[in-house]
CHARMM-style PDB file with segment names, atoms N, HN, CA, C and O in Angstrom:
ATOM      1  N   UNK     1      86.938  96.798 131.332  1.00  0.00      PROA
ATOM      2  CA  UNK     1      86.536  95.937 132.422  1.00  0.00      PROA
ATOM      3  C   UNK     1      87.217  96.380 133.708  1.00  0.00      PROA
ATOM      4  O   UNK     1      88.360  96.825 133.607  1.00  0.00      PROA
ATOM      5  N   UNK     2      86.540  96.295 135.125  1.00  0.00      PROA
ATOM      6  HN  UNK     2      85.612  95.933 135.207  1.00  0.00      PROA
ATOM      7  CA  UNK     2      86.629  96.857 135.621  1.00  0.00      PROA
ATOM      8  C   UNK     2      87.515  95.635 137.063  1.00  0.00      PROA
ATOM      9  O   UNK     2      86.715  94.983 137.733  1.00  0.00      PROA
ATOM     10  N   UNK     3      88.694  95.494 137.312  1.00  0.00      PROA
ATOM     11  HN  UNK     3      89.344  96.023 136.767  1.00  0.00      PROA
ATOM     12  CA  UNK     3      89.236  94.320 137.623  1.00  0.00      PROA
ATOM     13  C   UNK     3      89.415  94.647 139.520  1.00  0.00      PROA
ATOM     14  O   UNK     3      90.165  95.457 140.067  1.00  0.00      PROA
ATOM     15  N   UNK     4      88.642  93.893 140.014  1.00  0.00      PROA
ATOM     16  HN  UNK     4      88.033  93.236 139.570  1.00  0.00      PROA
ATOM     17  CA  UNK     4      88.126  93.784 141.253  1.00  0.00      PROA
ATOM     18  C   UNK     4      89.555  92.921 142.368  1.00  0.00      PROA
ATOM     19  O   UNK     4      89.442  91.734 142.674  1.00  0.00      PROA
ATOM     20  N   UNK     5      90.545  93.606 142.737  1.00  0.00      PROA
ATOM     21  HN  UNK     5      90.638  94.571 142.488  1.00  0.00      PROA
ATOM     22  CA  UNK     5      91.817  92.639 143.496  1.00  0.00      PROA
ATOM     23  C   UNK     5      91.144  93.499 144.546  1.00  0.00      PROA
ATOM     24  O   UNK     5      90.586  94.549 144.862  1.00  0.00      PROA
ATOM     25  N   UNK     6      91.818  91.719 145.008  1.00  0.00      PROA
ATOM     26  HN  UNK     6      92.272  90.866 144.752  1.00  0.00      PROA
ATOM     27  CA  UNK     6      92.024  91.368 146.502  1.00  0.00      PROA
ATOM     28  C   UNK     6      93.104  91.258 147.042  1.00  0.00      PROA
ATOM     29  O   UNK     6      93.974  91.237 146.171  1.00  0.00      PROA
ATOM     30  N   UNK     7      93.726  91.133 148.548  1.00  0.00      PROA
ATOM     31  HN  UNK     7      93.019  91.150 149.255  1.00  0.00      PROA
ATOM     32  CA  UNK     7      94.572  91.427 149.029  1.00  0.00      PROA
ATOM     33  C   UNK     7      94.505  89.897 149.686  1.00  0.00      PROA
ATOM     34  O   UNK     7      93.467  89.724 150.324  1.00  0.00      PROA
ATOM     35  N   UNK     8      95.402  88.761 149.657  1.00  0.00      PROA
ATOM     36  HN  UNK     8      96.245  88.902 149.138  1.00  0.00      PROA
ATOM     37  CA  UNK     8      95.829  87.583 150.253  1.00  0.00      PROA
ATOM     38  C   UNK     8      95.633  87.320 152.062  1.00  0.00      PROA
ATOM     39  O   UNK     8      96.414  87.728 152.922  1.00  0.00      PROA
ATOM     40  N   UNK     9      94.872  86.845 152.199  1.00  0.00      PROA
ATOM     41  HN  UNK     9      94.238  86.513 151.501  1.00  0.00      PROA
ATOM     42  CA  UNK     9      94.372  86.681 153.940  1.00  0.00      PROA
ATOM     43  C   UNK     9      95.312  86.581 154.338  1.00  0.00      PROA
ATOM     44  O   UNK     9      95.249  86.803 155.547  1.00  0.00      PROA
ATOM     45  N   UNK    10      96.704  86.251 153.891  1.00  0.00      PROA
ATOM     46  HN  UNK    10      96.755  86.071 152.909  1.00  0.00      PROA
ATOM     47  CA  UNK    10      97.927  85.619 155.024  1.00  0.00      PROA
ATOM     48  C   UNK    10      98.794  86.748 155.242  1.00  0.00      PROA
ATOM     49  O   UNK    10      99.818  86.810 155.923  1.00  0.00      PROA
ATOM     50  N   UNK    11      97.901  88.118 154.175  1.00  0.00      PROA
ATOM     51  HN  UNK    11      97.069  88.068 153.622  1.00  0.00      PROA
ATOM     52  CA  UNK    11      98.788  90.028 154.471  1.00  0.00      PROA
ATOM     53  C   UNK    11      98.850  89.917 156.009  1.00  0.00      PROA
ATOM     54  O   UNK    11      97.886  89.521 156.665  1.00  0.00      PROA
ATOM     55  N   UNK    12      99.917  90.251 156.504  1.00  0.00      PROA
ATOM     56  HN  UNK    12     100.700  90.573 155.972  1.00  0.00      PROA
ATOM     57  CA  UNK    12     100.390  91.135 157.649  1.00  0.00      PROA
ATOM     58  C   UNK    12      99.582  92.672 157.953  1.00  0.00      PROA
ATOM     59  O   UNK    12      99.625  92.983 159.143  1.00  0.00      PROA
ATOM     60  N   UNK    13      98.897  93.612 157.097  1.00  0.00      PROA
ATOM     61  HN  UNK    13      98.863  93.359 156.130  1.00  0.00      PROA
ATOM     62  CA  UNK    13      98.729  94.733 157.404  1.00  0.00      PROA
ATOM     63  C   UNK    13      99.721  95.514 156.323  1.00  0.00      PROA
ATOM     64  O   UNK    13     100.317  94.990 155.382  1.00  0.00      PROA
ATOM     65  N   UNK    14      99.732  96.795 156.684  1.00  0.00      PROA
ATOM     66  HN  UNK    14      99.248  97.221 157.449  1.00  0.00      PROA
ATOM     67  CA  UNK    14     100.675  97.925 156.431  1.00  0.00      PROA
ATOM     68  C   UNK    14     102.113  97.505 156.743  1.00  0.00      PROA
ATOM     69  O   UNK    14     102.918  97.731 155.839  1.00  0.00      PROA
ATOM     70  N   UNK    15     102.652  96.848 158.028  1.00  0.00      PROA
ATOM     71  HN  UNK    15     101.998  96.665 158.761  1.00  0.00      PROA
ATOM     72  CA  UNK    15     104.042  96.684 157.653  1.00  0.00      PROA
ATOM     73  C   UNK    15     104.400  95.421 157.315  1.00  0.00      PROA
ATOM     74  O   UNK    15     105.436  94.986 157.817  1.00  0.00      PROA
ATOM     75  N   UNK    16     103.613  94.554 156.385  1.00  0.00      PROA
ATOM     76  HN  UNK    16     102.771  94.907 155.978  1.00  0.00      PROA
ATOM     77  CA  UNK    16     104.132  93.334 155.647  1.00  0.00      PROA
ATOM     78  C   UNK    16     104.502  93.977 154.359  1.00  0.00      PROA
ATOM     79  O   UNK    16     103.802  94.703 153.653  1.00  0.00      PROA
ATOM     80  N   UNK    17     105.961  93.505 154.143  1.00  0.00      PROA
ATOM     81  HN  UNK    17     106.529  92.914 154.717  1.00  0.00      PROA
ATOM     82  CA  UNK    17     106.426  94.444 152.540  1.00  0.00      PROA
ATOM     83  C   UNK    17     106.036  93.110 151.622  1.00  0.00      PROA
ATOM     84  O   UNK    17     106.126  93.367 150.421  1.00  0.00      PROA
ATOM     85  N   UNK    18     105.783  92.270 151.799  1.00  0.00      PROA
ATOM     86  HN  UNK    18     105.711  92.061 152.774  1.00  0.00      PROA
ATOM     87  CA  UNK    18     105.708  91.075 150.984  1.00  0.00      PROA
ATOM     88  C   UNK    18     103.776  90.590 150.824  1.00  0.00      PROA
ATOM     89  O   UNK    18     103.120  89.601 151.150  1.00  0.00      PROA
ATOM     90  N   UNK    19     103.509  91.718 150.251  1.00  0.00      PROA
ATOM     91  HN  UNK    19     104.043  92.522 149.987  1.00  0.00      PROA
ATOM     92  CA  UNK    19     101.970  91.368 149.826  1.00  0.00      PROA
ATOM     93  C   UNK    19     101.545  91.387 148.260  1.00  0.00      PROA
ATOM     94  O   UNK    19     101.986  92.105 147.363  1.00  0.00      PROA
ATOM     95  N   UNK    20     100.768  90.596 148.222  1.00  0.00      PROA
ATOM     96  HN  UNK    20     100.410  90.013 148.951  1.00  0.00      PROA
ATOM     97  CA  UNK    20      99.827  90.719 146.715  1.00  0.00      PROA
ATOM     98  C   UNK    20      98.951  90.832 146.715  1.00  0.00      PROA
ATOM     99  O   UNK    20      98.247  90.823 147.725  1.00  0.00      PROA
ATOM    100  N   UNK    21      98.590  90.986 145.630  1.00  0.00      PROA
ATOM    101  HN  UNK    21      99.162  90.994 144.809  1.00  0.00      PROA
ATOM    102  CA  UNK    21      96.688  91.070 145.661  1.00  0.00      PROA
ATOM    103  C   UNK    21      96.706  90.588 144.231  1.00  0.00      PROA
ATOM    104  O   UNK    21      97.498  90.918 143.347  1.00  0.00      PROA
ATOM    105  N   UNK    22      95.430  89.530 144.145  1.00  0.00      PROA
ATOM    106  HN  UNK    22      94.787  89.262 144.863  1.00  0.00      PROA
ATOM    107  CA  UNK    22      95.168  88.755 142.831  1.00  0.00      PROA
ATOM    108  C   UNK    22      93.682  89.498 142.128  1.00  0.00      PROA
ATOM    109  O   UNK    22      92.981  90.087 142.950  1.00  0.00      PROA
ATOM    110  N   UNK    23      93.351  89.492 141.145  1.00  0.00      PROA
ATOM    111  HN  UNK    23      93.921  89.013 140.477  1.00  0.00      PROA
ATOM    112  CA  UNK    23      92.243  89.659 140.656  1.00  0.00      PROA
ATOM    113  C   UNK    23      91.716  88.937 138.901  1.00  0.00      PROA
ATOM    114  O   UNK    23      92.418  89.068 137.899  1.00  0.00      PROA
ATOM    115  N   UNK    24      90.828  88.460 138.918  1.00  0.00      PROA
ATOM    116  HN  UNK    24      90.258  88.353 139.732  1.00  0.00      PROA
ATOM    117  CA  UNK    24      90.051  88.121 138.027  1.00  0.00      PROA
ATOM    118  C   UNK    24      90.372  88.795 136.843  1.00  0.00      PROA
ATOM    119  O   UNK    24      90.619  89.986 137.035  1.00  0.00      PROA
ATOM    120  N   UNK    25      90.462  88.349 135.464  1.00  0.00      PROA
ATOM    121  HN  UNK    25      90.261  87.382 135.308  1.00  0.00      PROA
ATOM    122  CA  UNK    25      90.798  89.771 134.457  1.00  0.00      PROA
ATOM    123  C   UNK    25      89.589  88.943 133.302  1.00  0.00      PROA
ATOM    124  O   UNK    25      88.969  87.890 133.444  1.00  0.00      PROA
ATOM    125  N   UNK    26      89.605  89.762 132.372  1.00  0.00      PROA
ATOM    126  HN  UNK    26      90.109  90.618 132.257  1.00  0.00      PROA
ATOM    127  CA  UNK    26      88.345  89.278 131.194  1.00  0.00      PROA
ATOM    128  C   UNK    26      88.706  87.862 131.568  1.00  0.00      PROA
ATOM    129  O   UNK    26      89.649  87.250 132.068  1.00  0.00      PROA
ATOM    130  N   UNK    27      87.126  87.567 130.935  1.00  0.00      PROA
ATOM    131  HN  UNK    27      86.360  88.065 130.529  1.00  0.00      PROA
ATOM    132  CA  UNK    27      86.804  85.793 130.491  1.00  0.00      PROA
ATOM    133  C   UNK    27      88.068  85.347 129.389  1.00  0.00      PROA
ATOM    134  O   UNK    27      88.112  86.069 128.393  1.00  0.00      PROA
ATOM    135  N   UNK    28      89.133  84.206 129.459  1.00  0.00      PROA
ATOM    136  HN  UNK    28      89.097  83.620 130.268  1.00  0.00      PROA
ATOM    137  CA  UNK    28      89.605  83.533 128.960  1.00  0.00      PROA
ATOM    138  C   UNK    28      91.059  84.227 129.112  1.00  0.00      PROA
ATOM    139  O   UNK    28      91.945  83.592 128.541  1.00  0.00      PROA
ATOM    140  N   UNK    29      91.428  85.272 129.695  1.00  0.00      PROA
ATOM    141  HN  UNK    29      90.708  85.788 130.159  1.00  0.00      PROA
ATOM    142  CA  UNK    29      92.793  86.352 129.854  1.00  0.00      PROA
ATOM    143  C   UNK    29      92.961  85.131 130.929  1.00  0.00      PROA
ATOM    144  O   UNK    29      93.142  83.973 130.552  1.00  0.00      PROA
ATOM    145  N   UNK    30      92.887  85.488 132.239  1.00  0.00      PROA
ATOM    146  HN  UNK    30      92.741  86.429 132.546  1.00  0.00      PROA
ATOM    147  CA  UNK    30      93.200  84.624 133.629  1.00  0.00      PROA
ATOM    148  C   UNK    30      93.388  85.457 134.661  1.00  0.00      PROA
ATOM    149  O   UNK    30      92.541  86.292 134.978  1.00  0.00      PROA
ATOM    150  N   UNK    31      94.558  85.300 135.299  1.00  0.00      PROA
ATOM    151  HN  UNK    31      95.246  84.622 135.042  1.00  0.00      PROA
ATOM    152  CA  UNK    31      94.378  85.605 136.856  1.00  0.00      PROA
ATOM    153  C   UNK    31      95.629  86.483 136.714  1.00  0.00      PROA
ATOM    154  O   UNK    31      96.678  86.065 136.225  1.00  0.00      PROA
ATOM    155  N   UNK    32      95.388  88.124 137.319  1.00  0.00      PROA
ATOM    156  HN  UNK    32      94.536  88.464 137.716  1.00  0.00      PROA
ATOM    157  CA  UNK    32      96.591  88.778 137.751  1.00  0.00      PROA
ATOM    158  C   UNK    32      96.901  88.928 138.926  1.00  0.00      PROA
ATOM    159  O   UNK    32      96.073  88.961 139.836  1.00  0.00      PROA
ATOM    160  N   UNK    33      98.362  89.062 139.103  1.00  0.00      PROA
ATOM    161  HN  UNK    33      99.035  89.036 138.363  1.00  0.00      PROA
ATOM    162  CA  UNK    33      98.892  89.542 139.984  1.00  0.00      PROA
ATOM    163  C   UNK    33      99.829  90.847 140.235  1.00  0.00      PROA
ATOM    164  O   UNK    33     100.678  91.191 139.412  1.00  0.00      PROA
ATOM    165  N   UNK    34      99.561  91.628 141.610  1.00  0.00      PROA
ATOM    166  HN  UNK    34      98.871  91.349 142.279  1.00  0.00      PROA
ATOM    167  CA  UNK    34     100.006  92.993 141.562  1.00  0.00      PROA
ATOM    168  C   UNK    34     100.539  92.993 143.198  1.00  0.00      PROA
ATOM    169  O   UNK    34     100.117  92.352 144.160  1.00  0.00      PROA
ATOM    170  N   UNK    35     101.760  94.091 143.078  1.00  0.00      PROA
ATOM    171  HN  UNK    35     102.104  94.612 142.296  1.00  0.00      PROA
ATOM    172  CA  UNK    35     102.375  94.531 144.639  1.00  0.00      PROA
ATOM    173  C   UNK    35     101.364  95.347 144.898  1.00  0.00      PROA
ATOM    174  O   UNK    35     101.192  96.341 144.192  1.00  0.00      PROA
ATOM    175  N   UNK    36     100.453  95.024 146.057  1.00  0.00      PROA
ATOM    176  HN  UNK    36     100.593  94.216 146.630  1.00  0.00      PROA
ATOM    177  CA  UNK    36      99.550  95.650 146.693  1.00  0.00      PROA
ATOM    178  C   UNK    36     100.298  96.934 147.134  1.00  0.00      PROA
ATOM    179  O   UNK    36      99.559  97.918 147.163  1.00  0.00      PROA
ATOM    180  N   UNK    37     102.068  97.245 147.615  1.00  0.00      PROA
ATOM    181  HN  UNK    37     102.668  96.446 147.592  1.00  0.00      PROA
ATOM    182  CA  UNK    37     101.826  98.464 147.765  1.00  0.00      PROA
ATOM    183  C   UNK    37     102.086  99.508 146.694  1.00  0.00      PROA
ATOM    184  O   UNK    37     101.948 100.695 146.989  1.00  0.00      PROA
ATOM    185  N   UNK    38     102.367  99.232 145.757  1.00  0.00      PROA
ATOM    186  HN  UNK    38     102.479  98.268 145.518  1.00  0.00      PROA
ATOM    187  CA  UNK    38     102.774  99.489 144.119  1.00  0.00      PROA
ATOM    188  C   UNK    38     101.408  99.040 143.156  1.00  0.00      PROA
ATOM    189  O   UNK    38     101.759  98.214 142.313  1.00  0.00      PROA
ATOM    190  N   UNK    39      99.928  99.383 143.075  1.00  0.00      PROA
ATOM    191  HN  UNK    39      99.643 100.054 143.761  1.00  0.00      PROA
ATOM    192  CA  UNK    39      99.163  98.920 142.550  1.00  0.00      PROA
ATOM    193  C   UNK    39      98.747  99.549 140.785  1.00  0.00      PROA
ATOM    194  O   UNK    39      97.927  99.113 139.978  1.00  0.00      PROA
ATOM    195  N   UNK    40      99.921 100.970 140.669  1.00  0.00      PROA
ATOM    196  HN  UNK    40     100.588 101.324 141.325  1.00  0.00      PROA
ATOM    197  CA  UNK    40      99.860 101.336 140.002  1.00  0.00      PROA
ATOM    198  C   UNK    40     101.081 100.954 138.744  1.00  0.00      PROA
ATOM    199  O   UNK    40     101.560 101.296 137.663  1.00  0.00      PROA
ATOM    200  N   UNK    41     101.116 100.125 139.682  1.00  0.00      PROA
ATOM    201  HN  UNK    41     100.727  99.846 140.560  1.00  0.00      PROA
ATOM    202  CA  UNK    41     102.778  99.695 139.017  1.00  0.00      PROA
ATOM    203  C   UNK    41     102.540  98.164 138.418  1.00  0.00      PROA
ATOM    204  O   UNK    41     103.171  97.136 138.664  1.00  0.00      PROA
ATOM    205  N   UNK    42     101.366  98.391 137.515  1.00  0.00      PROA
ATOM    206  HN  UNK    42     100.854  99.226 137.315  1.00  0.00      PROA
ATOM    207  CA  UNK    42     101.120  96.965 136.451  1.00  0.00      PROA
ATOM    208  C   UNK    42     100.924  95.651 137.632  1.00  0.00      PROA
ATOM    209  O   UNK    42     100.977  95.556 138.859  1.00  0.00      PROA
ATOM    210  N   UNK    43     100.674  94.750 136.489  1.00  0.00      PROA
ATOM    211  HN  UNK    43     100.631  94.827 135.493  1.00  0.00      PROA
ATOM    212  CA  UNK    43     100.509  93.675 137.164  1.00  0.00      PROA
ATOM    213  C   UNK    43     100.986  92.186 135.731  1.00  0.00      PROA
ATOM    214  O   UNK    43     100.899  92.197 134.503  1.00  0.00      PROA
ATOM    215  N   UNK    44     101.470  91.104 136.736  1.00  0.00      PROA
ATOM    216  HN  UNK    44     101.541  91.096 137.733  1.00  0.00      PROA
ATOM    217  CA  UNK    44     101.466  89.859 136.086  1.00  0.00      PROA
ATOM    218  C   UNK    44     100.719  89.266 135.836  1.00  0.00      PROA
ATOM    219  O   UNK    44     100.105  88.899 136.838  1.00  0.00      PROA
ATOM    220  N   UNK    45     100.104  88.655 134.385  1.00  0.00      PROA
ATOM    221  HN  UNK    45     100.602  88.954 133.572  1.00  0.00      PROA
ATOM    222  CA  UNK    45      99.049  88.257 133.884  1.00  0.00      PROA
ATOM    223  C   UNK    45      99.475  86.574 133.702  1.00  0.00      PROA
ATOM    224  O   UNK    45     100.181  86.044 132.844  1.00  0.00      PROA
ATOM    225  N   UNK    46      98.898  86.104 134.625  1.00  0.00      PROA
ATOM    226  HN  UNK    46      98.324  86.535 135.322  1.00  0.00      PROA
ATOM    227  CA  UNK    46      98.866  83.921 134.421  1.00  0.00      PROA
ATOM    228  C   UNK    46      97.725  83.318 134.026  1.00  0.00      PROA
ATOM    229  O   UNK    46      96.689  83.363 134.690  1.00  0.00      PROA
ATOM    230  N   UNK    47      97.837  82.757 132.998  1.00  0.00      PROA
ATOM    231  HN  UNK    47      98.679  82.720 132.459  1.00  0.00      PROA
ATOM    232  CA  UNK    47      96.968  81.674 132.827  1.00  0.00      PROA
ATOM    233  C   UNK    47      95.711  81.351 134.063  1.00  0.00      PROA
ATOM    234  O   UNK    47      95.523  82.151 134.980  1.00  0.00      PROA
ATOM    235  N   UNK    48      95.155  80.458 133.964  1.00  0.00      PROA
ATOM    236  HN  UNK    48      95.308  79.809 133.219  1.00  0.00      PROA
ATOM    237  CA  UNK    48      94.254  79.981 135.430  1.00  0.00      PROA
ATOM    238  C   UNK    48      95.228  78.424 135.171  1.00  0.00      PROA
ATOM    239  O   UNK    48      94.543  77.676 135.868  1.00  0.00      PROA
ATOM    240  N   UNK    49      96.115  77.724 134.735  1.00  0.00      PROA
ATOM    241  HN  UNK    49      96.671  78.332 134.168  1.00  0.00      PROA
ATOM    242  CA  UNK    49      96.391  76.901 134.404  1.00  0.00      PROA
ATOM    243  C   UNK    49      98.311  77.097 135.164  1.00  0.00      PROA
ATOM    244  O   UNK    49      98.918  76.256 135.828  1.00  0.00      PROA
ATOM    245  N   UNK    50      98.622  77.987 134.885  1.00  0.00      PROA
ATOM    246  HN  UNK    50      98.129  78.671 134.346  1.00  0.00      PROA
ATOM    247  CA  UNK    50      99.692  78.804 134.959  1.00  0.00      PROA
ATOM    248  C   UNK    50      99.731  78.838 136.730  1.00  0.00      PROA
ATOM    249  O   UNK    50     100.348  78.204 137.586  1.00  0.00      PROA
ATOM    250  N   UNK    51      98.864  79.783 136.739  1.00  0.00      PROA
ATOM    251  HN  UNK    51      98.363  80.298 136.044  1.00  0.00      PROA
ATOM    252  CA  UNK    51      98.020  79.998 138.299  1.00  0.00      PROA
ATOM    253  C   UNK    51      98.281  79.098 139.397  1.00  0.00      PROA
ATOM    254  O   UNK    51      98.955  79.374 140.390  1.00  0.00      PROA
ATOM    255  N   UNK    52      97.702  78.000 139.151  1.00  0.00      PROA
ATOM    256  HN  UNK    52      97.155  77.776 138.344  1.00  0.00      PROA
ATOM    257  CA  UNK    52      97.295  76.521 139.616  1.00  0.00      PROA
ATOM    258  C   UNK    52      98.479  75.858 139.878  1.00  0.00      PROA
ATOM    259  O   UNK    52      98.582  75.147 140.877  1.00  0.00      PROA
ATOM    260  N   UNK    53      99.516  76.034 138.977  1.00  0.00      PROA
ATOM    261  HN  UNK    53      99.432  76.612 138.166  1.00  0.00      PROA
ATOM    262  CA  UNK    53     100.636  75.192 138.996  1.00  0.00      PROA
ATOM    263  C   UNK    53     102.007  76.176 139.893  1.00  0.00      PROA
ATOM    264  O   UNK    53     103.103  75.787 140.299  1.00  0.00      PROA
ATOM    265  N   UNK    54     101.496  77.255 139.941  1.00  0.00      PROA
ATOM    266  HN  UNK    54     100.607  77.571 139.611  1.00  0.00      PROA
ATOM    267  CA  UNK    54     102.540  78.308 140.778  1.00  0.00      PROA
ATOM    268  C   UNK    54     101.798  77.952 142.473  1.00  0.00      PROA
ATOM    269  O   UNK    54     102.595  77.512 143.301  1.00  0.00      PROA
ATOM    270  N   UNK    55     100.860  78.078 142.759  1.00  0.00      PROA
ATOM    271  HN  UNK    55     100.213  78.436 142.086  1.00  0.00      PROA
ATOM    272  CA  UNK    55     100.058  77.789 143.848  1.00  0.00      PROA
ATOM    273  C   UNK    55     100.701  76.057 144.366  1.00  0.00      PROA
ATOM    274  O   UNK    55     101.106  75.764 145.491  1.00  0.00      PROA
ATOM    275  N   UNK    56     100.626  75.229 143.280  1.00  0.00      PROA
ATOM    276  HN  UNK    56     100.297  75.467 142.366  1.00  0.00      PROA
ATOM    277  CA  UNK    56     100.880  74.281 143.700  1.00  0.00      PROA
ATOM    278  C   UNK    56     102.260  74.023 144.017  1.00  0.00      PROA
ATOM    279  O   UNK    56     102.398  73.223 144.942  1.00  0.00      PROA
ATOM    280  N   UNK    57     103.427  74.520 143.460  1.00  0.00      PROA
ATOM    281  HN  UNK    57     103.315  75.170 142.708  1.00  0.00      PROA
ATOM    282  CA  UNK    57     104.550  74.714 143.769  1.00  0.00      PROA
ATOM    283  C   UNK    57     104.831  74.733 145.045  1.00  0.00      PROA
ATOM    284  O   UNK    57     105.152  73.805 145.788  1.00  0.00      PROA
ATOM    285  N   UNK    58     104.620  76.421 145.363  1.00  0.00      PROA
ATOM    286  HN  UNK    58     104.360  77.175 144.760  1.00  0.00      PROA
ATOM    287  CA  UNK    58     104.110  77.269 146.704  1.00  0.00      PROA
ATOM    288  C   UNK    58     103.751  76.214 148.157  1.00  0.00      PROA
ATOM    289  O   UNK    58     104.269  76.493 149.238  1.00  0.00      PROA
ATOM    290  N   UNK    59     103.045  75.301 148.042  1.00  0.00      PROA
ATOM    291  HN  UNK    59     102.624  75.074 147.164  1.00  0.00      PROA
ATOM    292  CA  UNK    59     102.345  74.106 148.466  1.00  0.00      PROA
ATOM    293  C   UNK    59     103.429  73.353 148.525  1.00  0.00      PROA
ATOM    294  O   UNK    59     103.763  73.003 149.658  1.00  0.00      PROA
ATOM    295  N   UNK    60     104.051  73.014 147.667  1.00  0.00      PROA
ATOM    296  HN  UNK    60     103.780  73.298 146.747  1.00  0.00      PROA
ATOM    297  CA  UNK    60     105.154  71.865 147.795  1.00  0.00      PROA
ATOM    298  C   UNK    60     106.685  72.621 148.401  1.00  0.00      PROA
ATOM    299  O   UNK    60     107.500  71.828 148.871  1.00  0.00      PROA
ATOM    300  N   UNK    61     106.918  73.539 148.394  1.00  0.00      PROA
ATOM    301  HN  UNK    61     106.255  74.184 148.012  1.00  0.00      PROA
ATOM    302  CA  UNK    61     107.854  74.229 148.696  1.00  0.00      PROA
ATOM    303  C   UNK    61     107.667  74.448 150.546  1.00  0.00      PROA
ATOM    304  O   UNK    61     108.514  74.091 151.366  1.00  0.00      PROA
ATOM    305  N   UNK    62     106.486  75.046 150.836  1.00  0.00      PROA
ATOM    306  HN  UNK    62     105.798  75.337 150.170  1.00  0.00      PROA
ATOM    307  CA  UNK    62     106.332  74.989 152.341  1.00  0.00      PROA
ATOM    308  C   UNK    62     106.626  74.021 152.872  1.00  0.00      PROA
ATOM    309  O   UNK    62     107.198  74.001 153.963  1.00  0.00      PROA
ATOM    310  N   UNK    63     106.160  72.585 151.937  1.00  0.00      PROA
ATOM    311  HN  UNK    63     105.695  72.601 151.052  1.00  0.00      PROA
ATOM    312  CA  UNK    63     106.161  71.515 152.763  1.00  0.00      PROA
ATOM    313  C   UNK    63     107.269  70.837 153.108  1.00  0.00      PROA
ATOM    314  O   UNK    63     107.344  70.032 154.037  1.00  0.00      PROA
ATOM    315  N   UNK    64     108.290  71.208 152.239  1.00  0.00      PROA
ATOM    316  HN  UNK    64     108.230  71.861 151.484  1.00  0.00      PROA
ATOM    317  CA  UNK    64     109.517  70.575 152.339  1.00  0.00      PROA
ATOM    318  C   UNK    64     110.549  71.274 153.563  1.00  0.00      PROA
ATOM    319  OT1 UNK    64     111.672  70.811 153.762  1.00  0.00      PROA
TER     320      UNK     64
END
């Protein structure tokens, strides 16, 4: 399967060192994540459940 990442709208460009890119992986695997400038360098595999609850964190952490 052929896993289609994207790069996070809130990237800086080329000199943001702090980027990801997420992508879709098989039906029922979930959602990875990879250092967009290291793409060869594996990636973290989350749940969509997993996902959701790191995002929501993320969310609560800004806000504070």
């Amino acid at each position: 399967m052929i896993v289609h990442w994207r790069t996070s709208s809130h990237s800086g460009g080329t000199n943001d060192h702090q980027c990801v890119e997420l992508g879709r992986l098989a039906p029922g695997v979930g959602i990875g994540m990879r250092d967009s400038k290291d793409p060869d360098g594996g990636h973290l595999t989350l749940t969509v459940a997993e996902f959701a609850a790191l995002l929501d964190g993320i969310k609560r952490h800004s806000e504070s």
